[in-house]
LUMGUDO-401372 format. One record per residue: residue in three letters; x, y, z of N, C-alpha, C in turn. Coordinates in steps of 0.02 Angstrom, whole numbers, padded with zeros to 5 digits, always signed. Layout:
# LUMGUDO-401372
ALAXYZXYZXYZ...
END
This chain:
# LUMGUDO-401372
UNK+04088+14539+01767+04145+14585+01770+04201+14563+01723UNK+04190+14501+01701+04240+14483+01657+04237+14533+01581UNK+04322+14544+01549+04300+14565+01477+04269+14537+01413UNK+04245+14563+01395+04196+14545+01328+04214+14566+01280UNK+04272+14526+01241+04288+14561+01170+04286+14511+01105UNK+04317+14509+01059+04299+14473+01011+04330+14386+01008UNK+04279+14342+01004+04282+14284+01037+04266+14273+01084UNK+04245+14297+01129+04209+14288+01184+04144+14249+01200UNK+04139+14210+01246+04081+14164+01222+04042+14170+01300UNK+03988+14152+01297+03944+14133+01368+03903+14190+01375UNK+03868+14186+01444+03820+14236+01442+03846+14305+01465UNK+03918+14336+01471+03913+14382+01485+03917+14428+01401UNK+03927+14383+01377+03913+14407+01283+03833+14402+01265UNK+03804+14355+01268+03725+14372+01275+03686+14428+01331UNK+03720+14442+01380+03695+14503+01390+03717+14569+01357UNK+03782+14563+01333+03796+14613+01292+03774+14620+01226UNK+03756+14566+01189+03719+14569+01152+03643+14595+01149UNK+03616+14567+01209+03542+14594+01215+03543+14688+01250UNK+03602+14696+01278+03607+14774+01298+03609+14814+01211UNK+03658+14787+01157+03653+14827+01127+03602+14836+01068UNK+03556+14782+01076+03502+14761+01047+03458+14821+01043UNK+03457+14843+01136+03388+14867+01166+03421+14957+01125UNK+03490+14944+01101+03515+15021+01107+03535+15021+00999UNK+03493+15000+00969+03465+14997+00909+03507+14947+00894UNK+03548+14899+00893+03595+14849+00853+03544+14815+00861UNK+03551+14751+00792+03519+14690+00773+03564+14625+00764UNK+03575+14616+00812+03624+14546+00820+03562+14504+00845UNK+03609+14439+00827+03592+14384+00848+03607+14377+00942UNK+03569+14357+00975+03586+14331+01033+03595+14270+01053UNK+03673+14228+01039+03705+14205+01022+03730+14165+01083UNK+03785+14226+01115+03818+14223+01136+03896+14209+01130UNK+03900+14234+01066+03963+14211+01015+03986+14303+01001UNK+04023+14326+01039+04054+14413+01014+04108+14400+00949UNK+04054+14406+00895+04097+14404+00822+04108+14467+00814UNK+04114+14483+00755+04130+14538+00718+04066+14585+00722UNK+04017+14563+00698+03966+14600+00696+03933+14621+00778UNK+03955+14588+00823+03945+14611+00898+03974+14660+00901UNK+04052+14655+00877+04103+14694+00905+04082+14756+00871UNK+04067+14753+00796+04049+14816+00753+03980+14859+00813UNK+03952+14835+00804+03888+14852+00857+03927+14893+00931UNK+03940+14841+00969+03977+14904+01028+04024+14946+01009UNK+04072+14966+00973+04132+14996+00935+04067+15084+00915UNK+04001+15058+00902+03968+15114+00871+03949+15136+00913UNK+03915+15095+00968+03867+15130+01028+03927+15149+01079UNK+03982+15132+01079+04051+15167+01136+04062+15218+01105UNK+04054+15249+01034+04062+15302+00997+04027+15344+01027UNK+03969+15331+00993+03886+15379+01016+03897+15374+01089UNK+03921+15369+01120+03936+15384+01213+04000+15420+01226UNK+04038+15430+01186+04111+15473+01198+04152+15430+01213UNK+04153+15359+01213+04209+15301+01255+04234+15314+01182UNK+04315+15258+01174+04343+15216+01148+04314+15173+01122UNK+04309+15202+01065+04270+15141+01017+04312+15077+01003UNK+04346+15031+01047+04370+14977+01032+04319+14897+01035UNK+04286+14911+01031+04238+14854+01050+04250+14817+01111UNK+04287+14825+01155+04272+14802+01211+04229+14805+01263UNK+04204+14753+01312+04147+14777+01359+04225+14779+01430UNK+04250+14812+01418+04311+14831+01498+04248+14885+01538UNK+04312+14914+01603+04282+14945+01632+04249+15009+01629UNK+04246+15054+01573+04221+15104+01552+04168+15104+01538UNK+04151+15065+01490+04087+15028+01444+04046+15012+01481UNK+04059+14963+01530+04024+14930+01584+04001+14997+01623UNK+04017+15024+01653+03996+15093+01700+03956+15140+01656UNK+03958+15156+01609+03916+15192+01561+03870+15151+01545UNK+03875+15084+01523+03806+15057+01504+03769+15038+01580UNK+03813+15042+01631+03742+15016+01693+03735+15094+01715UNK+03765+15117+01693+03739+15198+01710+03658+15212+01679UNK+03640+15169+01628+03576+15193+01573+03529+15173+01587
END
């Protein structure tokens, strides 16, 4: 439940990494939310109608366990 934005480290960033993996991004699973993480969710919060800010807050989170 914690946020996931840029700098973010541990596994709630490796699951976000491996969620946006499964949803065409090619990141590393890391566990490190760089730039290229953040670029990655910023596109797939697009393609869903969210706020493309790269954050994993509470919106993001409910739409992606919605899938």
């Amino acid at each position: 439940t914690a946020l996931v934005r840029l700098g973010s480290k541990g596994e709630a960033c490796k699951a976000w990494q491996m969620f946006l993996n499964a949803h065409g991004a090619k990141l590393v699973v890391d566990g490190n939310c760089g730039p290229l993480s953040i670029g990655a969710a910023k596109v797939w919060q697009a393609s869903k109608g969210l706020v493309a800010d790269g954050l994993l807050g509470p919106a993001s989170r409910a739409k992606a366990n919605a899938q």
